[in-house]
C-alpha positions in Angstrom: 11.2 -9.0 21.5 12.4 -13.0 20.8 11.5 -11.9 16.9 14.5 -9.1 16.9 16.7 -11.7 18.8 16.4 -14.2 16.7 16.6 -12.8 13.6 19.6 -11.0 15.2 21.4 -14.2 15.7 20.7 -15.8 12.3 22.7 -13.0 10.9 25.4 -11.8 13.9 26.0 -14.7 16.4 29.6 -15.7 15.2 30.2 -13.4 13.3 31.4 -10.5 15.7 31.3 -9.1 19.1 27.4 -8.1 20.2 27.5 -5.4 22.8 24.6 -5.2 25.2 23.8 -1.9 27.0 23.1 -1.3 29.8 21.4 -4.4 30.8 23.2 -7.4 32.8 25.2 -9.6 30.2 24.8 -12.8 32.3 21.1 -12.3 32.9 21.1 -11.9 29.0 22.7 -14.8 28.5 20.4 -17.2 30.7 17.6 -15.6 28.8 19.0 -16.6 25.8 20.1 -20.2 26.6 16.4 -20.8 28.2 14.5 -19.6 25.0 16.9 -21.1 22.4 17.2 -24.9 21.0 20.0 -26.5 23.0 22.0 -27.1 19.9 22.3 -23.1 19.4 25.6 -22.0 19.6 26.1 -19.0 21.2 29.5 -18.0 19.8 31.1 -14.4 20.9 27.8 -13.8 22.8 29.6 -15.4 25.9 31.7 -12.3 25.4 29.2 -9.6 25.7 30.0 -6.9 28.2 27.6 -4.6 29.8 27.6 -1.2 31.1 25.1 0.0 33.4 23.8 3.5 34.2 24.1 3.6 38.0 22.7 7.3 38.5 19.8 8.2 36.0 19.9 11.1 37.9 16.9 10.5 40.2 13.7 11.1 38.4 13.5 11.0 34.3 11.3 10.1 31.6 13.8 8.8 29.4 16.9 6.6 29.1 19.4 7.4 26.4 20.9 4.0 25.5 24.1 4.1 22.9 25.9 1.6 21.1 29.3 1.8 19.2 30.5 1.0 16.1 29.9 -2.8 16.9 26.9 -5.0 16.8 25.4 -3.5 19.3 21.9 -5.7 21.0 20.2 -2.3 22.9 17.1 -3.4 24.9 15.6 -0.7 26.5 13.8 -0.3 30.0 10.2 -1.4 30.5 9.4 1.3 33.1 10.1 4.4 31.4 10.4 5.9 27.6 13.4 4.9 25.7 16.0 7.2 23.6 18.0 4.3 21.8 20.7 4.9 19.5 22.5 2.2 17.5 25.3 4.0 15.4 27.3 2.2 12.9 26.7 -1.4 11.8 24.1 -4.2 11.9 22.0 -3.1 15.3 19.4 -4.5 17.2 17.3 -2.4 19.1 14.5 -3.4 21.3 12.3 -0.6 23.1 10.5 -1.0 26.5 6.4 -0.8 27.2 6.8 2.9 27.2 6.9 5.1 23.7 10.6 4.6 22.5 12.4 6.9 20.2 15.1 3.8 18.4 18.0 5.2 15.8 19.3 2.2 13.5 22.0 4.5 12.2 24.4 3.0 9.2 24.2 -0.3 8.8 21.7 -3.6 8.5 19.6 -2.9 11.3 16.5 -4.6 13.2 14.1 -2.0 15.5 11.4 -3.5 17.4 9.4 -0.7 19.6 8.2 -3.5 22.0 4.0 -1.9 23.8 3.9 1.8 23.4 3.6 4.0 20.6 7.1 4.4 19.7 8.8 6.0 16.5 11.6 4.1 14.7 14.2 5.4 12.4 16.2 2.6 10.5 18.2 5.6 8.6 20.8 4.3 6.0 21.4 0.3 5.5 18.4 -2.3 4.7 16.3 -2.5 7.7 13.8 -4.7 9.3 11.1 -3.1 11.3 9.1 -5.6 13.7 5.7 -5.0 14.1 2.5 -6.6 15.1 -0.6 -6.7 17.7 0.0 -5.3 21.4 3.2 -3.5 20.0 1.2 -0.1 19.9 0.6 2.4 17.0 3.9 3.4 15.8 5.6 5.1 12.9 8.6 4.5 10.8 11.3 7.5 9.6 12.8 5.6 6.7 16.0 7.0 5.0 17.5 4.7 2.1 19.9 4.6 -1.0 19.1 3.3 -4.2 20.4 -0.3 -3.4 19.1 -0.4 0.4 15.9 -2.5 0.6 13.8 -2.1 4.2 11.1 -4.5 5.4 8.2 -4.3 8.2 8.3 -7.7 9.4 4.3 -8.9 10.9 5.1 -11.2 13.9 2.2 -12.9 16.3 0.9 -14.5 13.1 -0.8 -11.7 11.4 -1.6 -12.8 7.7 -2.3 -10.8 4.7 -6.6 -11.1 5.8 -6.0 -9.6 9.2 -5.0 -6.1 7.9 -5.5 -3.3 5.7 -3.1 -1.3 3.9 -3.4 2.0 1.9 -2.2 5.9 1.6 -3.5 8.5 3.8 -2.6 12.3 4.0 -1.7 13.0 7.6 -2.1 15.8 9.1 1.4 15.8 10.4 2.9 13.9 8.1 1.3 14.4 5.0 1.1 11.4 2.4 1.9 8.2 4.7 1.3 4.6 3.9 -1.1 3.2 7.2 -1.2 -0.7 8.0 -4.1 -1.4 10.2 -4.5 -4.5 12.2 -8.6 -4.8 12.0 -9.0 -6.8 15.1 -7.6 -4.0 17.5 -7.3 -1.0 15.5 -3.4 -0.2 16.0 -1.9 1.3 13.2 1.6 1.6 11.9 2.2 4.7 9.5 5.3 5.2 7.1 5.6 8.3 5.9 6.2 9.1 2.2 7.6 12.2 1.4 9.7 10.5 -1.6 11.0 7.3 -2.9 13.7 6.5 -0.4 11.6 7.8 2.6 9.2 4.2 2.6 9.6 0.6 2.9 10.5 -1.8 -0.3 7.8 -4.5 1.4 6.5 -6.6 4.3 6.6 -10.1 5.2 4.2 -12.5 7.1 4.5 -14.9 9.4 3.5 -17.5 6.6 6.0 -16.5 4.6 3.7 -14.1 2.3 5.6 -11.0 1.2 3.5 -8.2 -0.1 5.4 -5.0 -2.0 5.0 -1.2 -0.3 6.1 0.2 -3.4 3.6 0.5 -5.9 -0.6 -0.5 -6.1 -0.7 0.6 -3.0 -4.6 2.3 -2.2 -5.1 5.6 -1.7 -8.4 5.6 0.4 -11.3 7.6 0.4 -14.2 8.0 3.2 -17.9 7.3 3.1 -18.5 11.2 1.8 -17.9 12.8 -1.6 -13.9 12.7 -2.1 -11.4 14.5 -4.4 -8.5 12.0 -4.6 -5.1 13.1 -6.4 -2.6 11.0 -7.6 1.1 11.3 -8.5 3.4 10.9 -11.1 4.2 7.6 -9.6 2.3 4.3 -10.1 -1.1 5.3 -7.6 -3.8 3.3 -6.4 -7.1 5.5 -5.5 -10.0 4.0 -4.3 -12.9 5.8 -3.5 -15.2 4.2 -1.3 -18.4 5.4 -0.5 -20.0 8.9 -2.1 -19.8 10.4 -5.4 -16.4 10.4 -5.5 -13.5 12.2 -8.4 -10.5 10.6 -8.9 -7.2 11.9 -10.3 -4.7 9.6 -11.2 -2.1 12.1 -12.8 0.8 10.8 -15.1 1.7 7.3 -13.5 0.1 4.1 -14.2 -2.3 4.2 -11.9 -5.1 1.6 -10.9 -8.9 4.1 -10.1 -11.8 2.7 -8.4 -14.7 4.6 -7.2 -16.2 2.5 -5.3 -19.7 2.5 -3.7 -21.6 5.8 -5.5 -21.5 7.2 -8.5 -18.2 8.9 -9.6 -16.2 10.4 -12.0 -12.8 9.0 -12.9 -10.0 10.6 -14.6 -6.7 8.4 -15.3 -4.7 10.9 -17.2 -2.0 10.1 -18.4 0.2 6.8 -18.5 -1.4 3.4 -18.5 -4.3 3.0 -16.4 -6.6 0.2 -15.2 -10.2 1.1 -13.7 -12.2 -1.2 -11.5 -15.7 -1.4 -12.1 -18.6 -3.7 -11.5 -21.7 -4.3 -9.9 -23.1 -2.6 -7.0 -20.2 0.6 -7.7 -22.8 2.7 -8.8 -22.9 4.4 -12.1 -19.2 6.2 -13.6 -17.5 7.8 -15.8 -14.1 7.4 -17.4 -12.7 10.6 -18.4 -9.0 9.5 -20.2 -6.1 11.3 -21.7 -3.4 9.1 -23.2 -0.6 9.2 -25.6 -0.4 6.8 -28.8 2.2 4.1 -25.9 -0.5 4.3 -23.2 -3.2 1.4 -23.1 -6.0 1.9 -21.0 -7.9 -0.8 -19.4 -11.3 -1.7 -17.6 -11.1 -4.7 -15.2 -15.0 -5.9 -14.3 -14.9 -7.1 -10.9 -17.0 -9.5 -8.9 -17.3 -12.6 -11.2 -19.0 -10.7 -14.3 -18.8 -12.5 -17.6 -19.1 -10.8 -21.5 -22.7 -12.5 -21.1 -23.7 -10.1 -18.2 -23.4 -6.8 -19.9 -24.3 -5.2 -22.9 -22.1 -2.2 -24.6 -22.1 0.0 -27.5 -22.0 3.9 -28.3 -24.3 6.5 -27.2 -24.9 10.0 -28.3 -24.8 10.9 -24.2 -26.9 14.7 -23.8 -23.9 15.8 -22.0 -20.7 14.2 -23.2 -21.7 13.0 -27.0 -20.2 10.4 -28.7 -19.7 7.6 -26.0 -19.1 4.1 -24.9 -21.4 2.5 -22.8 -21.2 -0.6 -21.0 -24.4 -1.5 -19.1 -24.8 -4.7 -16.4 -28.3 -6.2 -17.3 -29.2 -7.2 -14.1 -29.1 -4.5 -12.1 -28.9 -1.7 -15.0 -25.7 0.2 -13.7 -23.5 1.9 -16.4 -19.9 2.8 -17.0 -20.0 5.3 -19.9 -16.6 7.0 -21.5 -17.1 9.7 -23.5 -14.8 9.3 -26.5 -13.9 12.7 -28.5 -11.3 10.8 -29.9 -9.0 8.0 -30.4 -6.9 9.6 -27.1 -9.6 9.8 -25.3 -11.1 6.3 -24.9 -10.4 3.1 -23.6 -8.5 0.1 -25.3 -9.6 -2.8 -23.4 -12.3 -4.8 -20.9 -11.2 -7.6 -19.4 -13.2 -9.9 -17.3 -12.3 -11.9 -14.2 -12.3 -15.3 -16.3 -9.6 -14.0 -18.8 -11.4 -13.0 -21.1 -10.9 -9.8 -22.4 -12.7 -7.4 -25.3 -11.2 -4.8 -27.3 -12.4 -1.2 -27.0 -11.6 0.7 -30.0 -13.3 -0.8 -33.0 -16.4 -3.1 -33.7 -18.2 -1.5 -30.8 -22.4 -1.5 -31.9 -23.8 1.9 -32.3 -27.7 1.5 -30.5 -30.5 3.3 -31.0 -33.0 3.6 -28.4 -36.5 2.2 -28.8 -38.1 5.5 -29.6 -40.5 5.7 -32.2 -39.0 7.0 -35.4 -35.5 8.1 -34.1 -32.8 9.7 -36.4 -29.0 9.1 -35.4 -26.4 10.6 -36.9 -22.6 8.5 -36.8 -19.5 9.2 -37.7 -16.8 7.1 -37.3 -13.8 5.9 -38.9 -13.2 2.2 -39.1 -15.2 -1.1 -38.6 -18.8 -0.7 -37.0 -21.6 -1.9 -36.6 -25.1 -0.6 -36.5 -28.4 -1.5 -34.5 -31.7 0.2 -34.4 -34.6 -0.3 -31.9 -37.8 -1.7 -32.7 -39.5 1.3 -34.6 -38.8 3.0 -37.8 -34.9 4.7 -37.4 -33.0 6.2 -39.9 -29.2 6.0 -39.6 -27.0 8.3 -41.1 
């Protein structure tokens, strides 16, 4: 609650009339003078006038709260669910420990659902949606124009370690973004149906800001998933199981995870995440002659602790293989043709290796084995350590 209020002042406190309804303005007031530095000046809030529901017509589960076409401050009742609407302008709307229903309306608005699980609709303006541990599992209607820009703000000290954040499909809502607080499981879900139905970004207590817009993971489970992509900029990890994942026309960022699975960026420019201990994968890509495709090894792997080269794979042919020599796990990309490959590795020191030419071509250590290539460009050969012929 003192989050909304005082970001509320910072922006409203002499800057207009605040209307508080239906609680007590003087018994606002003292609140206010107790909890805020001496030196705070209260401004037009000395003004605030209160109207009270006398009759709430005996016995109800909700309280319909309204503001006007002011600043309105609506805090809602503790002992029963909240219906709060806020109307025009830059609102501030506090729920009770029930599960609140809050309405920003137009304008700059700031929704807090207080305990419960409570849903929050900032509608049109740039919103701030307070949020943290104890305040329930609740979810956020967002509807924004091109220049509005809403924020979930994560009070109580919650840092960017204490949560995770990804894309689920809902079974209500369908494709949602979820923020999970680990240590007690409450979630807050923002559903997605387009671009101007999310939120631009949260912000921590330390001051970290992290963007809801893009590289945001699309999670699997510990089973065998089908993931699908967009043709926005999607981030699917897979998880556990042997896993597919479709990326579709954005640039989009694929990791399988634990298992071995099958990876398909399409098209745009997309990265894949790979390294040891996430099983054994393939990289399946379509691009045009603009797209660059990348392979970021993960986990501290140097050029030193793999080995890569083509492969005549039973299965796929012609192929790239890149192998970890400790533990033997392999990333192979079958390459059919110069769209179907990879450009680039790149390595979590900086380095990075280009894909598309001086790759070695290896035999295996077979006796007498016959291997056919044909390439155009720069390569470069290597037999095993019987007799080979190379064509």
């Amino acid at each position: 609650m003192w989050e909304a209020i005082w970001l509320a002042l910072n922006k409203y406190a002499d800057k207009g009339k605040l209307s508080i309804t239906p609680i007590i303005a003087e018994k606002i007031i003292n609140i206010l003078k107790t909890r805020l530095p001496s030196d705070t000046k209260l401004g037009s809030l000395e003004k605030i006038f209160a109207s009270s529901i006398n009759n709430v017509n005996d016995i109800i589960n909700e309280w319909l709260l309204e503001g006007e076409d002011k600043k309105d401050l609506l805090i809602g009742n503790s002992k029963i669910s909240n219906i709060i609407y806020g109307y025009g302008n830059n609102d501030i709307l506090i729920g009770g420990k029930q599960s609140d229903k809050l309405y920003g309306g137009f304008g700059d608005d700031i929704l807090e659902g207080g305990e419960g699980d409570d849903e929050l609709y900032g509608e049109y303006g740039s919103d701030t949606y307070i949020w943290g541990a104890g305040l329930g599992n609740d979810i956020i209607f967002e509807s924004r124009t091109d220049t509005d820009r809403d924020f979930v703000k994560l009070v109580g000290g919650i840092t960017p370690e204490d949560i995770d954040y990804y894309y689920t499909n809902h079974n209500t809502y369908g494709r949602s973004i979820e923020i999970k607080i680990k240590s007690t499981g409450e979630k807050l879900l923002i559903p997605r149906k387009s671009e101007r139905s999310t939120v631009s970004e949260m912000i921590f207590d330390n001051g970290k800001k992290v963007s809801l817009l893009d590289n945001i993971p699309n999670l699997g489970t510990d089973g065998d998933d089908v993931l699908k992509g967009t043709a926005y900029k999607d981030y699917l990890k897979g998880l556990k199981g042997n896993d597919k994942l479709y990326g579709g026309s954005g640039d989009d960022i694929l990791e399988g995870g634990e298992g071995d699975d099958e990876l398909y960026g399409e098209y745009g420019s997309d990265t894949y995440i790979w390294g040891a201990g996430l099983g054994n994968d393939i990289i399946f890509e379509s691009r045009t002659d603009t797209d660059r495709d990348f392979v970021k090894l993960v986990g501290g792997i140097t050029p030193e602790d793999i080995d890569y080269y083509y492969t005549n794979h039973n299965t796929y042919g012609r192929s790239i293989e890149i192998k970890i020599k400790s533990i033997g796990e392999k990333l192979l990309i079958p390459r059919k043709s110069e769209r179907s490959t990879v450009s680039e590795m790149s390595f979590d020191n900086g380095k990075k290796v280009c894909l598309l030419d001086n790759i070695p071509y290896c035999s295996s250590n077979n006796i007498n084995d016959k291997t056919h290539i044909y390439h155009e460009g720069n390569i470069h050969l290597e037999t095993g350590f019987n007799n080979e012929a190379l064509f």
